[in-house]
C-alpha positions as CSV (number, residue, x, y, z in Angstrom):
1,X,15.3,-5.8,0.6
2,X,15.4,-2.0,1.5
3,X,18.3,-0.1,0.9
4,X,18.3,3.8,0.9
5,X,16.7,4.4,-2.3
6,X,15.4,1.4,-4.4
7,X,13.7,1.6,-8.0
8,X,9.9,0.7,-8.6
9,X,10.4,-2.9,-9.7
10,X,7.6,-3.9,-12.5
11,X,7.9,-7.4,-13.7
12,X,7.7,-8.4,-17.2
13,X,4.5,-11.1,-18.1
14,X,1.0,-11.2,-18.8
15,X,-0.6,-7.8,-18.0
16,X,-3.9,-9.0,-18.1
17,X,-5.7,-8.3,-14.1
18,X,-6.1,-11.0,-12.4
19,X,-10.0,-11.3,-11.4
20,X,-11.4,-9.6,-8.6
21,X,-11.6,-11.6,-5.9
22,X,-10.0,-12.4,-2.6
23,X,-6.6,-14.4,-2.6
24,X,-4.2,-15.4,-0.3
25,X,-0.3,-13.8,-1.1
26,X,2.6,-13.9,0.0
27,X,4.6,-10.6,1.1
28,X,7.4,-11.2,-1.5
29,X,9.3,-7.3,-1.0
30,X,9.4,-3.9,-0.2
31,X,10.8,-1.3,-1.6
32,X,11.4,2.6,-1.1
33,X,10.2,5.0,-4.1
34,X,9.7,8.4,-4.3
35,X,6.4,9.7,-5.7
36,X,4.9,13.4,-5.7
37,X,2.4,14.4,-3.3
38,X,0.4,16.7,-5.3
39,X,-1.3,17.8,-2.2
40,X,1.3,18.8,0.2
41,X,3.6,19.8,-3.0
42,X,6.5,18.0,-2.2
43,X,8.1,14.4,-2.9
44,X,7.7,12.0,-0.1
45,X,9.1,8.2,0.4
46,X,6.4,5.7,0.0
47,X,7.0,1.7,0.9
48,X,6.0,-0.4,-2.0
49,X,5.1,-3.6,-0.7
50,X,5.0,-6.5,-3.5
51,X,3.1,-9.5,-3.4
52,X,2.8,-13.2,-5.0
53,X,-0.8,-14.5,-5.5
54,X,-0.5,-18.3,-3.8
55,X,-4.2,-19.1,-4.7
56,X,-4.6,-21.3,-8.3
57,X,-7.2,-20.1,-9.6
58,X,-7.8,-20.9,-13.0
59,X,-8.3,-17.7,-15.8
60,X,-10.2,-17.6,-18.9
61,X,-6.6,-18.2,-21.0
62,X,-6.5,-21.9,-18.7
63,X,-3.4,-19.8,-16.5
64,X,-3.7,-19.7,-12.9
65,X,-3.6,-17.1,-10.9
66,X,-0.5,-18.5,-8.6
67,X,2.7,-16.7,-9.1
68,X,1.0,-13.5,-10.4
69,X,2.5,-10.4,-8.7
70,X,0.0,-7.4,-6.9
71,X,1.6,-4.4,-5.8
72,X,0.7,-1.4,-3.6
73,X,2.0,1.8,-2.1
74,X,1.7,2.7,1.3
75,X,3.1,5.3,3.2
76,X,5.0,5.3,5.9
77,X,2.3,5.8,8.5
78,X,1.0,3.8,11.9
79,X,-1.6,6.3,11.6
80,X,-5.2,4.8,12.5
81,X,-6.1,5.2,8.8
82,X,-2.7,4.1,6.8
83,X,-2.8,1.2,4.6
84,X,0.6,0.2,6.3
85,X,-1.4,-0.4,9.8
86,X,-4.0,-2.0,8.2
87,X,-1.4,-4.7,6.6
88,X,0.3,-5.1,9.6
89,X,-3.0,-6.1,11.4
90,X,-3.9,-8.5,9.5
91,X,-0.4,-10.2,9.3
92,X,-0.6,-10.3,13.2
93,X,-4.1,-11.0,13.4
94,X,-4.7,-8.3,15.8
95,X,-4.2,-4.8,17.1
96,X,-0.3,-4.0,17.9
97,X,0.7,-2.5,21.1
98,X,2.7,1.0,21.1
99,X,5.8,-0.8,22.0
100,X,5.3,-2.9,18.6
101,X,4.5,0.0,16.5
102,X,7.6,2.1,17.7
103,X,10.1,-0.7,16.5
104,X,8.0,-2.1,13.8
105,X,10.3,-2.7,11.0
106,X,8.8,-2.9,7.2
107,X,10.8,-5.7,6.3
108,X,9.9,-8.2,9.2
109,X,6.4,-9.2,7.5
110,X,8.3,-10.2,4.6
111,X,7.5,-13.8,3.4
112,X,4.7,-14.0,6.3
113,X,0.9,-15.0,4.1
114,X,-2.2,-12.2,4.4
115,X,-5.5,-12.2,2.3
116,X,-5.8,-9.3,0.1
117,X,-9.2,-8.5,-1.7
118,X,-8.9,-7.5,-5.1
119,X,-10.6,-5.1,-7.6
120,X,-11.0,-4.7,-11.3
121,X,-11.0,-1.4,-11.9
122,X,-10.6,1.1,-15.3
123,X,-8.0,4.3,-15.4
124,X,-9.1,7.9,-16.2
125,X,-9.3,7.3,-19.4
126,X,-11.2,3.5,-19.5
127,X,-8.8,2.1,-22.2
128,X,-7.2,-0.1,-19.5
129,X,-8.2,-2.5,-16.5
130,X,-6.1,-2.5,-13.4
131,X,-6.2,-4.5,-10.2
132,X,-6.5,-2.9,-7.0
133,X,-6.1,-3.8,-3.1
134,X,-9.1,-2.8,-1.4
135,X,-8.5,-4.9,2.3
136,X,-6.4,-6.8,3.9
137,X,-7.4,-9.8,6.6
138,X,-5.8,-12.1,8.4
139,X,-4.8,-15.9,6.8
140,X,-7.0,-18.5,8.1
141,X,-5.2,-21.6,6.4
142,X,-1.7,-20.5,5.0
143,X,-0.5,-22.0,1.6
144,X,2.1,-23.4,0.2
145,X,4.6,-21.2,-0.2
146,X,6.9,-20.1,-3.4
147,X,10.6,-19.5,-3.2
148,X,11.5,-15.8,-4.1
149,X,14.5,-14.1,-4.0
150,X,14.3,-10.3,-3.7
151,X,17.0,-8.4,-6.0
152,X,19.2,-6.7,-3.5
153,X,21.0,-4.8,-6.0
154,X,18.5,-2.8,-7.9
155,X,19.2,-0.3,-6.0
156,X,18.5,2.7,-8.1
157,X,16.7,6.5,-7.5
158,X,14.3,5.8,-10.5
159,X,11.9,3.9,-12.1
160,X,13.9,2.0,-14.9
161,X,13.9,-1.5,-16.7
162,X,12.7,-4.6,-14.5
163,X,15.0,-5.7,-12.5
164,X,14.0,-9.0,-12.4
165,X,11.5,-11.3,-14.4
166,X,9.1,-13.9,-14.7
167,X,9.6,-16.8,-17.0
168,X,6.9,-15.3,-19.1
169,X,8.8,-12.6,-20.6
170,X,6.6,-9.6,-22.1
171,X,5.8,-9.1,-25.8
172,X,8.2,-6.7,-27.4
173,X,6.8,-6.3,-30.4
174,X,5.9,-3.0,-31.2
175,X,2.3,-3.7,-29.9
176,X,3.2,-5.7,-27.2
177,X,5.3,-2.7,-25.8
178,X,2.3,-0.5,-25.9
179,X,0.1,-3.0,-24.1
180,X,3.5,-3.0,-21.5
181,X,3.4,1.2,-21.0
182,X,-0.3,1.0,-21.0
183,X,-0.2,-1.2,-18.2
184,X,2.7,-0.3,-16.6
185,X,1.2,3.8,-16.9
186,X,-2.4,2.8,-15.4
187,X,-1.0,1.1,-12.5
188,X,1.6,3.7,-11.2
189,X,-1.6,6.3,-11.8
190,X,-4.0,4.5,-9.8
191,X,-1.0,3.8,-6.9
192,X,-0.2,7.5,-6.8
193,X,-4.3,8.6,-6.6
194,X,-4.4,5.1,-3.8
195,X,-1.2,7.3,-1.9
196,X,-2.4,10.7,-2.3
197,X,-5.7,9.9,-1.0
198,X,-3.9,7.9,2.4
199,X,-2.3,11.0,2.9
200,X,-5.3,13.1,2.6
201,X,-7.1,11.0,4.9
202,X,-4.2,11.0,7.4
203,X,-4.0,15.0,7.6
204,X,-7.6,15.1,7.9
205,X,-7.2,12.9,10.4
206,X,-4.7,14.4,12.4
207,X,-7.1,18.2,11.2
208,X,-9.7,16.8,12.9
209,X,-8.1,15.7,16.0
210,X,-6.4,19.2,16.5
211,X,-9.3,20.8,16.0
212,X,-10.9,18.7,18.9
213,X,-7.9,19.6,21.2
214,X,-8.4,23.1,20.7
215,X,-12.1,22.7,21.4
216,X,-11.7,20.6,24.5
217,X,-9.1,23.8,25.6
218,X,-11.9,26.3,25.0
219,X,-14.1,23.9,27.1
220,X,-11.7,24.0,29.9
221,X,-11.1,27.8,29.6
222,X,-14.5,28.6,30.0
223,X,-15.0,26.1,33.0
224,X,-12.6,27.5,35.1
225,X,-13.7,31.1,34.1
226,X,-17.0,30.2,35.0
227,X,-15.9,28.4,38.5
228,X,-13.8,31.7,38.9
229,X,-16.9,34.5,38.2
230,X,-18.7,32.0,40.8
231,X,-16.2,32.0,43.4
232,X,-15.7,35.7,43.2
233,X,-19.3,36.2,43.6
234,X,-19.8,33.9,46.5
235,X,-17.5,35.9,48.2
């Protein structure tokens, strides 16, 4: 559960992706963590909202998909354009009223079911594969559930050692741990680019509606100058 500050919880297991396609998951957590916002300069508080594939799915190794974890970013936006709006959408299955959105509180959707469509994609570099959340939508026929129990006292400023774990633990061997970083390295890149790029889009949205107010303004300025040089000429 939230708490002022909580770490960035990866979970030990297999690190292959699961394959791209859509699933039905269940909002296990969210958590607080800090990330750079290289295009304001500054640190800002992002909600990371984890998730528990329900769908089983079989994979090439004969696993299924069920019980794998997704994560993503958001920040903490109602903005028309924020991932956070678009999850909360598709939990309710519709828009939310102003009322809702003022005392919307990121831990209420927590164990509620949402479909999530998921990518396969490379990092910069294209040594590793990483999954990525590309929509949300609302649940047509829920699942059965799994039982999950968030760690309520991981409550750290940094990213650190998992908190909790899976009951597949992750290879330590020396080149099992560089599969781990690899992994753990490409997916905390892609969800800082995922965050940037919200934030982006949200201060060009909020730009571009500025720049529309202003213009509207001018509109009006001119208007009643015009009605005014009219008047005065009338007369």
């Amino acid at each position: 559960m939230l708490g002022d500050k909580k770490a960035n919880i990866k979970v030990g297991g297999d690190f292959d992706p699961v394959p791209a396609d859509k699933y039905t998951v269940q909002i296990a957590d969210v958590n607080m963590v800090t990330q750079f916002n290289k295009w304001k300069g500054e640190d800002q508080d992002l909600l990371n909202y984890q998730y528990i594939i329900l769908d089983k799915n079989e994979m090439e190794d004969g696993s299924t998909t069920r019980g794998r974890y997704l994560w993503h970013r958001v920040s903490q936006s109602l903005s028309a354009k924020s991932w956070l709006l678009k999850l909360v959408k598709a939990v309710y299955g519709r828009d939310l009223t102003r009322e809702e959105m003022e005392a919307f509180d990121p831990e209420s959707i927590i164990g509620k079911q949402v479909d999530v469509l998921v990518e396969q994609n490379p990092n910069k570099t294209g040594d590793t594969i990483y999954n990525n959340v590309t929509s949300y939508s609302k649940t047509i026929k829920e699942l059965e559930p799994v039982d999950f129990t968030p760690n309520a006292t991981a409550e750290i400023e940094n990213e650190s050692e998992p908190a909790v774990k899976q009951v597949d633990a992750p290879d330590l061997t020396p080149e099992g741990g560089l599969d781990f970083a690899k992994a753990f390295a490409s997916d905390l890149e892609k969800e800082n680019e995922e965050a940037e790029e919200e934030e982006l889009s949200e201060d060009e949205e909020l730009k571009k509606m500025e720049e529309e107010l202003a213009k509207k303004k001018a509109q009006l300025k001119a208007k009643k100058a015009t009605e005014k040089a009219t008047t005065a000429k009338a007369k």
